[in-house]
VOFI-478445 format. One record per residue (C-alpha): residue in one letter; x, y, z. Coordinates in steps of 0.25 Angstrom, whole numbers, padded with zeros to 4 digits, always signed. Example, Ala and Ser with C-alpha at 12.3 -4.5 7.8 and 13.67 -1.06 7.14 Angstrom:
REM residues 2
a+0049-0018+0031
s+0055-0004+0029
This chain:
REM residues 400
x-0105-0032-0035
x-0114-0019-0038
x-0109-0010-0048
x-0109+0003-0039
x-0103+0003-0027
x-0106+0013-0014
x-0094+0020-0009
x-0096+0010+0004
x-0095-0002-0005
x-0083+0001-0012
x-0079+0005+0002
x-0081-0010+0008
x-0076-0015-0004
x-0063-0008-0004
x-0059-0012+0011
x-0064-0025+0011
x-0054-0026-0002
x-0043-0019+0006
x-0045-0028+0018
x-0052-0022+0027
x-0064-0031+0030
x-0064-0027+0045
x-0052-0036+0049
x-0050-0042+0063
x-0037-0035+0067
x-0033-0045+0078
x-0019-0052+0081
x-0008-0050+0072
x-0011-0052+0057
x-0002-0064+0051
x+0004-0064+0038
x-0008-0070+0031
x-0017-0061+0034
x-0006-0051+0032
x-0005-0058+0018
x-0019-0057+0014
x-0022-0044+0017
x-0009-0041+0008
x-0015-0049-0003
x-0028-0042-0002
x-0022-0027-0003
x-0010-0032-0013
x+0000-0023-0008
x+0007-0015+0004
x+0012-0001+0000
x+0025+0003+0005
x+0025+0016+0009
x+0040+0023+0018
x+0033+0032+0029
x+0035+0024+0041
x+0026+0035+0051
x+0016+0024+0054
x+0022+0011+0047
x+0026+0007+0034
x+0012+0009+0027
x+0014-0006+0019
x+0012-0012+0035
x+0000-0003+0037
x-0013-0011+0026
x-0012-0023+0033
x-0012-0018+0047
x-0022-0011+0042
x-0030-0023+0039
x-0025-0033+0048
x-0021-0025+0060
x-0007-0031+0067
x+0001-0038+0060
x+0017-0039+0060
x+0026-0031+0052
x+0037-0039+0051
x+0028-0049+0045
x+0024-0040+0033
x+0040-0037+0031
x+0043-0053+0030
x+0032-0054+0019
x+0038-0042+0011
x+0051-0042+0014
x+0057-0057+0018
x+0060-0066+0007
x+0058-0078+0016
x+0044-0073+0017
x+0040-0063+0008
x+0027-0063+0000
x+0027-0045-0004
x+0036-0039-0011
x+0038-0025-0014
x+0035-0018-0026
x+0028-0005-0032
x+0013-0008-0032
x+0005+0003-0027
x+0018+0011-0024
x+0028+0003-0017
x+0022-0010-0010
x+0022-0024-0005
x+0015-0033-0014
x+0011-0048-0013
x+0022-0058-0019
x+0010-0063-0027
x+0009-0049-0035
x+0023-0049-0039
x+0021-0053-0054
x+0008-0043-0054
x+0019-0031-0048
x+0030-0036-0060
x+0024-0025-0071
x+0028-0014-0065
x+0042-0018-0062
x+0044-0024-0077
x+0038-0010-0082
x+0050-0003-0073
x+0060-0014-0079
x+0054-0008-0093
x+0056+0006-0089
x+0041+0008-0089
x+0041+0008-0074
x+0031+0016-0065
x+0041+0025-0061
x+0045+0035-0072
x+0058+0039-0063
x+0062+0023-0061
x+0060+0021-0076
x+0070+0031-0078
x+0079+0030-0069
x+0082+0014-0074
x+0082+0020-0090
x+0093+0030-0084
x+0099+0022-0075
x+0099+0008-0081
x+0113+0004-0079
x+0112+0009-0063
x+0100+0002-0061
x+0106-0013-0067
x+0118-0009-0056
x+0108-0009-0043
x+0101-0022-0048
x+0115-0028-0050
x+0118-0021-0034
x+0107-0029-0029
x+0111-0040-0036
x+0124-0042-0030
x+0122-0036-0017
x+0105-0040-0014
x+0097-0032-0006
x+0100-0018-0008
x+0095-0005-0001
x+0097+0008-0007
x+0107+0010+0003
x+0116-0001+0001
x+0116+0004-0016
x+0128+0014-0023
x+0120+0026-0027
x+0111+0027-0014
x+0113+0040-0011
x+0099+0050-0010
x+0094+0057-0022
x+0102+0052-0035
x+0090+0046-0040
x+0083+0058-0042
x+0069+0051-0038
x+0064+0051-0025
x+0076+0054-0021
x+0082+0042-0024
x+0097+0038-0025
x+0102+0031-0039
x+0103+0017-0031
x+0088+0020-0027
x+0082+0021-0039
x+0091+0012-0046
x+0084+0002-0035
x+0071+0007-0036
x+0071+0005-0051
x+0076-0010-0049
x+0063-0012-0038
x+0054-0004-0048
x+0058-0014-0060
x+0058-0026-0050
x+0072-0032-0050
x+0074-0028-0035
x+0063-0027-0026
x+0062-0026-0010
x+0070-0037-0002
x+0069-0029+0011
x+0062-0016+0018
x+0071-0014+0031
x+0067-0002+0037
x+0059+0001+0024
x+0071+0002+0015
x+0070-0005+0001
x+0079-0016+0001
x+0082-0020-0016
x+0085-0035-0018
x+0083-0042-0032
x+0069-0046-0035
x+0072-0061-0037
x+0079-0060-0023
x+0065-0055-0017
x+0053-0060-0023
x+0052-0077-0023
x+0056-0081-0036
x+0041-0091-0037
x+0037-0074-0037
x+0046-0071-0048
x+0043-0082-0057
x+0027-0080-0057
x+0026-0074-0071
x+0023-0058-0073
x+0009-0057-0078
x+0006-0047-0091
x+0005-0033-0087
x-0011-0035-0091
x-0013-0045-0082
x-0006-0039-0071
x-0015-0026-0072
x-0027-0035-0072
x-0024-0042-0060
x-0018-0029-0053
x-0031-0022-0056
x-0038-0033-0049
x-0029-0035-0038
x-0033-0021-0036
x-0049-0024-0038
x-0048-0032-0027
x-0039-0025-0016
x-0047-0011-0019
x-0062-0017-0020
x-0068-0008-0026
x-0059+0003-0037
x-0057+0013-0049
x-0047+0010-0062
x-0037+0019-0054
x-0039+0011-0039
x-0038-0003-0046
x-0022+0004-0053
x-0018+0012-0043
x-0018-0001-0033
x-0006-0007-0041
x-0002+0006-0048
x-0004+0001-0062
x-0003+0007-0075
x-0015+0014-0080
x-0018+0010-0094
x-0017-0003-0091
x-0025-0003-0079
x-0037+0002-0088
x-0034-0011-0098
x-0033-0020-0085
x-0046-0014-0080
x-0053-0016-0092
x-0048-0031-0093
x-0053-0032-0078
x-0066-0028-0081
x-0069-0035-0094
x-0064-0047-0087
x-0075-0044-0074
x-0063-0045-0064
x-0066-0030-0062
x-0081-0025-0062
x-0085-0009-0062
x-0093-0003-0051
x-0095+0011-0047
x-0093+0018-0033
x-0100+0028-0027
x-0094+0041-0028
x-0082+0036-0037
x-0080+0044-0050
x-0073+0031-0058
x-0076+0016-0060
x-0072+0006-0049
x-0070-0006-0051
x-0071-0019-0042
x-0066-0034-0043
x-0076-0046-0048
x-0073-0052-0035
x-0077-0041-0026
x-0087-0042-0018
x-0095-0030-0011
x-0093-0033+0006
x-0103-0029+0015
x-0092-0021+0026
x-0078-0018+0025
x-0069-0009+0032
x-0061-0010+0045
x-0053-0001+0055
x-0038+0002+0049
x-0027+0014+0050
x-0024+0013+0035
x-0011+0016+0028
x-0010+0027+0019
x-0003+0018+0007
x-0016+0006+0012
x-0023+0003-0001
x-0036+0009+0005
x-0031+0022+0004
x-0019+0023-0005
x-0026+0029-0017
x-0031+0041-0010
x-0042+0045-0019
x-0048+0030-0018
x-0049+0032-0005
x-0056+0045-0004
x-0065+0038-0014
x-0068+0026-0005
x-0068+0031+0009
x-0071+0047+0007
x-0056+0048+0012
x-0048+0060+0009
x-0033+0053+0012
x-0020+0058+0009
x-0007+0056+0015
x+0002+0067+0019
x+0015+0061+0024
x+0019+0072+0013
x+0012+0084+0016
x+0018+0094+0025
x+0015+0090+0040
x+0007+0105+0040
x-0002+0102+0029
x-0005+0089+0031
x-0020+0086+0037
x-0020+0074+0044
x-0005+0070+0047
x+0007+0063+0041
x+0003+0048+0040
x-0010+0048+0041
x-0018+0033+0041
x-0035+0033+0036
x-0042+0024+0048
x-0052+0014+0042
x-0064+0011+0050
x-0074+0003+0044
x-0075+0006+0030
x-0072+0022+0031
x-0059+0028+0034
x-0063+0035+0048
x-0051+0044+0052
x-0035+0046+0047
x-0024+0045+0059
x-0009+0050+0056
x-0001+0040+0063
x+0015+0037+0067
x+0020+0027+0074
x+0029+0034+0083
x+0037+0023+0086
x+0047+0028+0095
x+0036+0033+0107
x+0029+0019+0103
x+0017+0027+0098
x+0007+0027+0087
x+0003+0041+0085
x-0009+0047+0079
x-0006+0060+0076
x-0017+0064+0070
x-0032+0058+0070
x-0043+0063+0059
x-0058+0057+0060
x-0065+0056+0044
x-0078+0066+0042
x-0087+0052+0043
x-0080+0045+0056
x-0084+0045+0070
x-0073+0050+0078
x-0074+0042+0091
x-0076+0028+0083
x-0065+0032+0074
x-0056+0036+0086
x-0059+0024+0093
x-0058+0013+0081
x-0044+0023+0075
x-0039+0021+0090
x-0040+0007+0090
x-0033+0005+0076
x-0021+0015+0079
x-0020+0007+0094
x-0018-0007+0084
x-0009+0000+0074
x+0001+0005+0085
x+0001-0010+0092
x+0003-0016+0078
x+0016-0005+0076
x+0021-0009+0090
x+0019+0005+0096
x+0013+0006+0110
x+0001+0015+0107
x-0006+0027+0100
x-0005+0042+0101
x-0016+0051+0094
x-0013+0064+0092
x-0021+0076+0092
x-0024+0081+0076
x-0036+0078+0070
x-0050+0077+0072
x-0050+0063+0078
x-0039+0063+0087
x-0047+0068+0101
x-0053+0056+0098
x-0041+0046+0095
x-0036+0052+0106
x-0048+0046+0114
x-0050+0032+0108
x-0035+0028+0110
């Protein structure tokens, strides 16, 4: 691998780590390929906004094109057949079983009260005699939504607006005693951890928290390709000190070796096993919580993509709509599309449509037309509706 990197390189070294290696997108994906694009990525993040889908369905349609729903839930969420579970990663999310003992310092630092979250840490100090009672309601009673707990009434928490029961719960999930059994209807169902994860899980030993960090690092390496200090920790959301102490292990060892990007102000790193790929890229509507993207600045500095989300800003100030997804094609993101699946007219709608400075609008409308005609098939609905804002709708409207 060279020492310096063009921005095109570390472009095609990024996707191809990401998974996008131009995939044929034919048939319905089974569960192994399913599986290893999973691996290959290390997580799904959970997200609540359910305008389009459930953003955790998205990365692997993404890569793979149709797959079965239902098949992804059995997997995270049957314990005849599960091989994810839930936990906080990089913000809530799915994670390999296989990762479980790398996920466990974070819930022993909560079980410490030296958790991530300042208000959870505080609320077990305060509260530890309440939070003992809701690990001994699940207990006795197994899973258990918020709903079916005392104290499930809105805003006793005083975070999030969380009852007292909530964040009793929550703690419990943070420290890892309870953990998801169930999602139905996207509601967080508690059980007992040992009633969850396979036990031939439980038994594998917790690595030291050094090792963890240096094998998190490089888990991160290797999904990212190509990254800085901050892009290899932000991937699992680690601690900082000892990211900087795992990094220097990492490249004193050679697992890691420095190179420099064009146009990027810090040191990036890549794995030893990398290998520079001659194309990469593909044609995908991306998630706004993908991996691609998630860390917005990252993304600007990769693909010259200025990407917010602004599901929170007021409808009159937002610039390009309410859920808006960034369209790869090949190794450039070409256009954004706000999308709902409006399913009660059977519609996929696109309501609005905005072409990039360096795309052409006609092959971008055609190649975008193509991908939302597969999403709406893939999410049952019958077809697709472009709207009229933005400078490449005239031209959706057109190709579909």
């Amino acid at each position: 691998m060279k020492p310096s990197l063009s921005l095109a390189e570390a472009r095609r070294l990024t996707l191809v780590a990401q998974g996008f290696t131009f995939p044929k997108r034919e048939g319905k994906a089974n569960w192994t390929k399913i599986s290893n694009t999973i691996n290959q990525i290390n997580l799904l993040q959970i997200d609540s906004v359910n305008v389009l889908v459930r953003s955790h369905y998205l990365p692997v349609f993404s890569r793979l094109g149709h797959y079965d729903h239902a098949t992804l839930d059995a997997r995270s969420f049957s314990n005849k057949k599960r091989t994810m579970f839930e936990c906080w990663s990089h913000e809530a999310s799915l994670v390999p079983l296989e990762l479980h003992p790398l996920m466990r310092w974070r819930m022993n630092r909560a079980l410490n009260g030296n958790g991530t979250y300042g208000s959870m840490n505080q609320f077990a100090r305060d509260e530890s005699e309440y939070v003992k009672s809701a690990l001994d309601f699940v207990r006795r009673n197994g899973p258990t939504a918020v709903s079916d707990f005392p104290d499930s009434g809105k805003g006793a928490g005083g975070w999030w607006g969380w009852s007292k029961g909530k964040m009793a719960l929550e703690t419990l999930f943070d420290q890892g005693l309870v953990t998801t059994a169930a999602r139905p209807s996207f509601e967080r169902i508690y059980d007992l951890t040992e009633n969850v994860i396979p036990s031939d899980v439980l038994q594998k030993p917790t690595p030291p928290e050094s090792e963890t960090f240096r094998r998190l690092m490089e888990l991160s390496a290797l999904a990212l390709g190509v990254g800085t200090e901050f892009d290899l920790r932000d991937y699992f959301r680690l601690p900082v000190a000892e990211t900087k102490v795992a990094l220097a292990e990492l490249l004193e060892a050679g697992t890691l070796i420095p190179v420099s990007v064009q146009d990027w102000k810090h040191q990036a790193y890549i794995h030893r096993d990398t290998k520079l790929p001659r194309k990469a890229g593909g044609t995908a509507l991306v998630s706004p919580f993908d991996p691609l993207v998630w860390e917005r600045a990252r993304a600007e500095r990769l693909f010259n993509f200025h990407y917010r989300i602004e599901i929170y800003t007021p409808a009159e100030k937002r610039k390009y709509g309410y859920y808006v997804l960034p369209f790869l094609m090949g190794d450039r993101f070409a256009a954004r599309v706000c999308l709902k699946a409006d399913r009660q007219a059977g519609v996929l709608r696109a309501n609005t449509a905005h072409l990039e400075p360096h795309a052409d609008a006609t092959e971008t409308a055609e190649a975008l037309s193509k991908e939302l005609l597969l999403m709406a098939e893939w999410l049952g609905l019958e077809g697709v509706e472009a709207g009229a804002k933005g400078n490449l709708a005239r031209h959706l409207k057109a190709a579909l």
